[in-house]
Backbone as a printed PyTorch tensor [residue, N CA C, xyz], in Angstrom:
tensor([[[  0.8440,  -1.1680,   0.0000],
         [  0.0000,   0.0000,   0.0000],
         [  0.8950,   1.2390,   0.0000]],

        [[  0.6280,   1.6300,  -0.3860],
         [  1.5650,   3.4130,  -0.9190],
         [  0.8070,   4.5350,  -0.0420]],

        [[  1.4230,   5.1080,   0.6800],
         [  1.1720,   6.0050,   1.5350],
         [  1.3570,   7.4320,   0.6190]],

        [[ -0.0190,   8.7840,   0.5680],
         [  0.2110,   9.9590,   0.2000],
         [  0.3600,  10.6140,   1.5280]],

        [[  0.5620,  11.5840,   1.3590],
         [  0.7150,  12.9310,   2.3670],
         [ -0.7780,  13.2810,   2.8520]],

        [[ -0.4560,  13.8090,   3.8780],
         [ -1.6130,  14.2330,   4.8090],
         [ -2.6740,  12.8780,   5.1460]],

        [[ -4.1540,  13.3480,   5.1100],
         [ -4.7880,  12.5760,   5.6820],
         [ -4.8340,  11.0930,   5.3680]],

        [[ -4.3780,  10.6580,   3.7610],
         [ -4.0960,   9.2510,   3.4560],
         [ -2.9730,   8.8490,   4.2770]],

        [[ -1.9360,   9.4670,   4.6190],
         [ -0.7320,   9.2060,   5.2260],
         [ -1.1360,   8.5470,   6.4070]],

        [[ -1.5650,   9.4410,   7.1360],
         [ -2.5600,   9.1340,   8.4870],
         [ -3.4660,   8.0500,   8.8400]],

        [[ -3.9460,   7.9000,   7.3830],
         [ -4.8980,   6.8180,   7.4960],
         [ -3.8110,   5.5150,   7.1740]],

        [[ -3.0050,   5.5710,   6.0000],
         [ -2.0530,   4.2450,   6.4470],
         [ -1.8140,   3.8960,   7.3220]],

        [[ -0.9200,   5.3310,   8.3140],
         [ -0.2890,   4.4820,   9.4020],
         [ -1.1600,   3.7580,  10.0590]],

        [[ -2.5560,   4.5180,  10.4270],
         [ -3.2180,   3.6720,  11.1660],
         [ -3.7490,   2.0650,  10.8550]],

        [[ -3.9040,   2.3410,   9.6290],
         [ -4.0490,   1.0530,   9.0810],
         [ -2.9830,  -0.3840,   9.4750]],

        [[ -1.9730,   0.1110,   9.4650],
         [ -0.5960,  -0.8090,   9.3470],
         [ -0.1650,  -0.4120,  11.2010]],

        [[ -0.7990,   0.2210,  11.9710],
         [ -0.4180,   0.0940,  13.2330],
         [ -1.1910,  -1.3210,  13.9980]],

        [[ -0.2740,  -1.8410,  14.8170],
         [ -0.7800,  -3.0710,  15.3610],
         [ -1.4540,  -3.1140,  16.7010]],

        [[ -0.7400,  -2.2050,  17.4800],
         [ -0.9200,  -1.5890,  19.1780],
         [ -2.2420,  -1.8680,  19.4590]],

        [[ -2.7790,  -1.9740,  20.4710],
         [ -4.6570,  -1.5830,  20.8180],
         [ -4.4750,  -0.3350,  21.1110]],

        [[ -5.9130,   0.0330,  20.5550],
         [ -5.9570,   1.5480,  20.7750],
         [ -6.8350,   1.8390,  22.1710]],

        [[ -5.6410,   2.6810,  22.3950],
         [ -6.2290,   3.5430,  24.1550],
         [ -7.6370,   4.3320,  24.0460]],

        [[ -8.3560,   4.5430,  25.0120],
         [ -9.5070,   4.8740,  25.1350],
         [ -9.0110,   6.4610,  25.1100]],

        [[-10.0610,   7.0630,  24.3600],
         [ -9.9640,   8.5140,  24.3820],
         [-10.1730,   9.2480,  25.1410]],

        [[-10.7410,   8.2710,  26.4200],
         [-11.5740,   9.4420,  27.5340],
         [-10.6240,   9.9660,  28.5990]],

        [[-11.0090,  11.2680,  28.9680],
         [ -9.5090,  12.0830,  29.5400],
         [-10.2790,  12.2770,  30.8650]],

        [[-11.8040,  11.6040,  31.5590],
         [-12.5230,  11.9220,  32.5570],
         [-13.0890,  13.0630,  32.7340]],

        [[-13.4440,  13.9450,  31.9280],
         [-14.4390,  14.8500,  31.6160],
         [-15.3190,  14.6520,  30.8020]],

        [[-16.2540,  14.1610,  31.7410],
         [-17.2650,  13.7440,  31.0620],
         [-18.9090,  14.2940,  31.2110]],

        [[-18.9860,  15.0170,  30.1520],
         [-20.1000,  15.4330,  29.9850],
         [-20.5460,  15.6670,  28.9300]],

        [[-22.0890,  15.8830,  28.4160],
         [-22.4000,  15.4240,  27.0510],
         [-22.7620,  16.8190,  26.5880]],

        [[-22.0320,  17.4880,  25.7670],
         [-23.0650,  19.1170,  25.1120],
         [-24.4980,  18.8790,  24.5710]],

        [[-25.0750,  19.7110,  25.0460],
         [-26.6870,  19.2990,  24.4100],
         [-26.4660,  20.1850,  22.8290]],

        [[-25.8510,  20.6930,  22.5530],
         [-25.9410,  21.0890,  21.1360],
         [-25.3520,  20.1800,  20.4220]],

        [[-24.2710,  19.7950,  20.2820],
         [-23.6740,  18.9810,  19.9150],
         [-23.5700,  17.6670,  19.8750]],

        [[-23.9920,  16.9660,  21.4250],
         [-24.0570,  15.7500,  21.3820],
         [-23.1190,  14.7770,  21.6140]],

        [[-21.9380,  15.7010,  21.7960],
         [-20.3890,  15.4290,  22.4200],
         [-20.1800,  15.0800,  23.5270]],

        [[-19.3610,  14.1030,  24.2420],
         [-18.6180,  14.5840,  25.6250],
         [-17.4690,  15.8640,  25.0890]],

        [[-17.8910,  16.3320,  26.3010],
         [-16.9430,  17.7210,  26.2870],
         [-15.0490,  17.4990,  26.5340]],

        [[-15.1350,  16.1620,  27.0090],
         [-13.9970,  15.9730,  27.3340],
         [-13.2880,  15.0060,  26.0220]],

        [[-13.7870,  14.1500,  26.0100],
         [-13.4130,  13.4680,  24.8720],
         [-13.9040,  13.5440,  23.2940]],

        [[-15.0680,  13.9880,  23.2410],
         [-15.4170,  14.4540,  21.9350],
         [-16.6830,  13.1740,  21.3190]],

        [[-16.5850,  12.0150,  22.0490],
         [-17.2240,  11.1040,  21.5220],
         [-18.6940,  11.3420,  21.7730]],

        [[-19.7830,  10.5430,  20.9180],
         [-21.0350,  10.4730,  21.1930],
         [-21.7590,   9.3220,  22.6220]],

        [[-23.0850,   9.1660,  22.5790],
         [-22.9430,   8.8750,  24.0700],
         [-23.0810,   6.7460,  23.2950]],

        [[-23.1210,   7.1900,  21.6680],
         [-23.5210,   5.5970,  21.2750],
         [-21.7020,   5.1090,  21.0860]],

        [[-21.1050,   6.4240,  20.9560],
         [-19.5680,   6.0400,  20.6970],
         [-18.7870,   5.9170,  22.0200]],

        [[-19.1340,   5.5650,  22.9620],
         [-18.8090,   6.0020,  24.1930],
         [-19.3910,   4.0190,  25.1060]],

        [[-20.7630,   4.1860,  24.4250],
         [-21.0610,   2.6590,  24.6750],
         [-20.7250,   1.6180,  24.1930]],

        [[-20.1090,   2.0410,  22.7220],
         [-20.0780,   0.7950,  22.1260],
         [-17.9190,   0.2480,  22.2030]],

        [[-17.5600,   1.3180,  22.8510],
         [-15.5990,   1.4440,  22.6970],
         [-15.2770,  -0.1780,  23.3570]],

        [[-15.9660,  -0.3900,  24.0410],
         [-15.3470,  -1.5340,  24.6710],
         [-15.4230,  -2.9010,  23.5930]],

        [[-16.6730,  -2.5760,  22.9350],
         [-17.0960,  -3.9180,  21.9850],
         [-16.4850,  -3.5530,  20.3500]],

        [[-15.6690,  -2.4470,  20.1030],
         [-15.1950,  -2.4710,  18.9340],
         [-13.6740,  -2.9920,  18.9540]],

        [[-13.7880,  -3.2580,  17.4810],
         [-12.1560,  -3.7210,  17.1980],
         [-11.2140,  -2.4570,  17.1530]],

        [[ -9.9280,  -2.8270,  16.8990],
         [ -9.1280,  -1.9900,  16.4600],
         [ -9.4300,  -1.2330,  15.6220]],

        [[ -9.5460,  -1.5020,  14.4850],
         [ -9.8870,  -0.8180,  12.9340],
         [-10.7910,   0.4640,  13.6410]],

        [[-11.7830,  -0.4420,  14.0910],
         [-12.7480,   0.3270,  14.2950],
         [-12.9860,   1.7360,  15.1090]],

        [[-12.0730,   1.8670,  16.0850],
         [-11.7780,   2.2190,  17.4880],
         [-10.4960,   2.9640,  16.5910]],

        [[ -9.7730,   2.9680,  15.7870],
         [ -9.2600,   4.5020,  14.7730],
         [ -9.7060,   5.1760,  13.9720]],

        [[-10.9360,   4.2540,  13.5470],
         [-12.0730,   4.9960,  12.7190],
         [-12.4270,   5.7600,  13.8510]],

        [[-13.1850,   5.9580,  14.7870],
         [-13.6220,   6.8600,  16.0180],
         [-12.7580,   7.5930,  16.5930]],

        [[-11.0320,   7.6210,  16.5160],
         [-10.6670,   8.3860,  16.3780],
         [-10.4300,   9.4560,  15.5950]],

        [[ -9.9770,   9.1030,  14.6000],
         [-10.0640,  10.0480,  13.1090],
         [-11.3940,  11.2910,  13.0490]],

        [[-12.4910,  10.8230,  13.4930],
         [-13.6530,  11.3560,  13.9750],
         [-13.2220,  12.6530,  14.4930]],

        [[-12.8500,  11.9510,  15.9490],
         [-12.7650,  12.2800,  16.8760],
         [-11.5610,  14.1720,  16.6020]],

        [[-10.6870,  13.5820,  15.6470],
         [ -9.5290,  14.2900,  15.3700],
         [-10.8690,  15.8730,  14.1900]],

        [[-11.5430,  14.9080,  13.4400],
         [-12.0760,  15.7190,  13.0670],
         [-13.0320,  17.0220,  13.6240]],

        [[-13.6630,  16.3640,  14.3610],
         [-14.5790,  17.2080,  15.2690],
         [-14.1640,  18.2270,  16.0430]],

        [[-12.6660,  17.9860,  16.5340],
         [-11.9710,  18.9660,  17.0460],
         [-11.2830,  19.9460,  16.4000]],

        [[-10.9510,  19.7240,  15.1850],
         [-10.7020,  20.4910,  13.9450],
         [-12.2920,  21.8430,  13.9670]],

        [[-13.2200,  21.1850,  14.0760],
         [-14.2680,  21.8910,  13.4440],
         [-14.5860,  22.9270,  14.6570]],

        [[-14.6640,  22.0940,  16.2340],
         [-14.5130,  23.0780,  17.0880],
         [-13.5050,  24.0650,  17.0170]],

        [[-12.4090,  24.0410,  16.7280],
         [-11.4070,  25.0000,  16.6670],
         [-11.3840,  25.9090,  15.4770]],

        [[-12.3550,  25.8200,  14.8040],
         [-12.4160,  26.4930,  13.5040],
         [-13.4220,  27.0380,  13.8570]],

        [[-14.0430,  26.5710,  14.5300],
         [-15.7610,  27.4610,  15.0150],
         [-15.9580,  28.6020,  15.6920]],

        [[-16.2510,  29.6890,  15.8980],
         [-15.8970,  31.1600,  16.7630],
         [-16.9180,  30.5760,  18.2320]],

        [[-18.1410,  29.4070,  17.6930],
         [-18.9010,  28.6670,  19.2000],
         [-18.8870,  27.4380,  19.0920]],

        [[-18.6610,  26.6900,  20.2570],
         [-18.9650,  25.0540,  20.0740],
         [-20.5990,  25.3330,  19.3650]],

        [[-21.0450,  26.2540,  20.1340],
         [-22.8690,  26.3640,  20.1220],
         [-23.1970,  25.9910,  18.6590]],

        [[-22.3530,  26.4370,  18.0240],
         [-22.4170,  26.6990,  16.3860],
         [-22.6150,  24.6890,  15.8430]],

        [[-21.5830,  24.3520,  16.7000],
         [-22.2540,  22.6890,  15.7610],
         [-23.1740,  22.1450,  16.2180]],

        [[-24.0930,  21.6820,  15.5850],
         [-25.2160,  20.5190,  15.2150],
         [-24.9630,  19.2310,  15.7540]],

        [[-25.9790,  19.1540,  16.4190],
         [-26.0340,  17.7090,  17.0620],
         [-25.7160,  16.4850,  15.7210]],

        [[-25.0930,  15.6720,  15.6380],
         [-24.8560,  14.3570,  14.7970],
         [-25.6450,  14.2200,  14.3230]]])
C-alpha cells in the first residue's frame, strides 16, 4: 500500500499500526446538548457505549472522527455553532 501525504498518510499508518488503541476518555465527562459530544473526549454517548465492543480498525475509525470534530470546534468562533450528529 503506498502512503500519500496528509490525511491518506494518516490513514495508512493507522491502518498498518498493530498496538490496541487507548480509550480517548480524559474523565471529563459530559455530554453538550448542542452537539451531542462529551466535552472531554469528543465522543457520542452511542460512541462512548459501544468502545469496549469495537475492534481496532474500528476504534481509529472513532478516532479520526474524533480528530475531526476537534478540527471543526477549533475552527468554530462557538462550540454552540455545531449541530447535534
Amino acid at each position: 500500500m503506498r502512503c500519500w501525504p496528509t490525511a491518506r498518510k494518516l490513514h495508512c499508518m493507522l491502518e498498518l499500526k498493530t498496538d490496541a488503541v487507548a480509550s480517548p476518555c480524559n474523565k471529563v465527562c459530559r455530554i453538550d446538548a448542542n452537539t451531542g459530544w462529551c466535552e472531554g473526549c469528543l465522543r457520542t454517548l452511542r460512541e462512548i457505549g459501544e468502545w469496549s465492543q469495537l475492534d481496532d480498525a474500528d476504534k481509529r475509525e472513532v478516532v479520526i472522527q474524533l480528530d475531526q470534530r476537534r478540527l471543526r470546534l477549533m475552527a468554530s468562533p462557538s462550540k454552540s455553532d455545531q449541530p447535534a450528529p
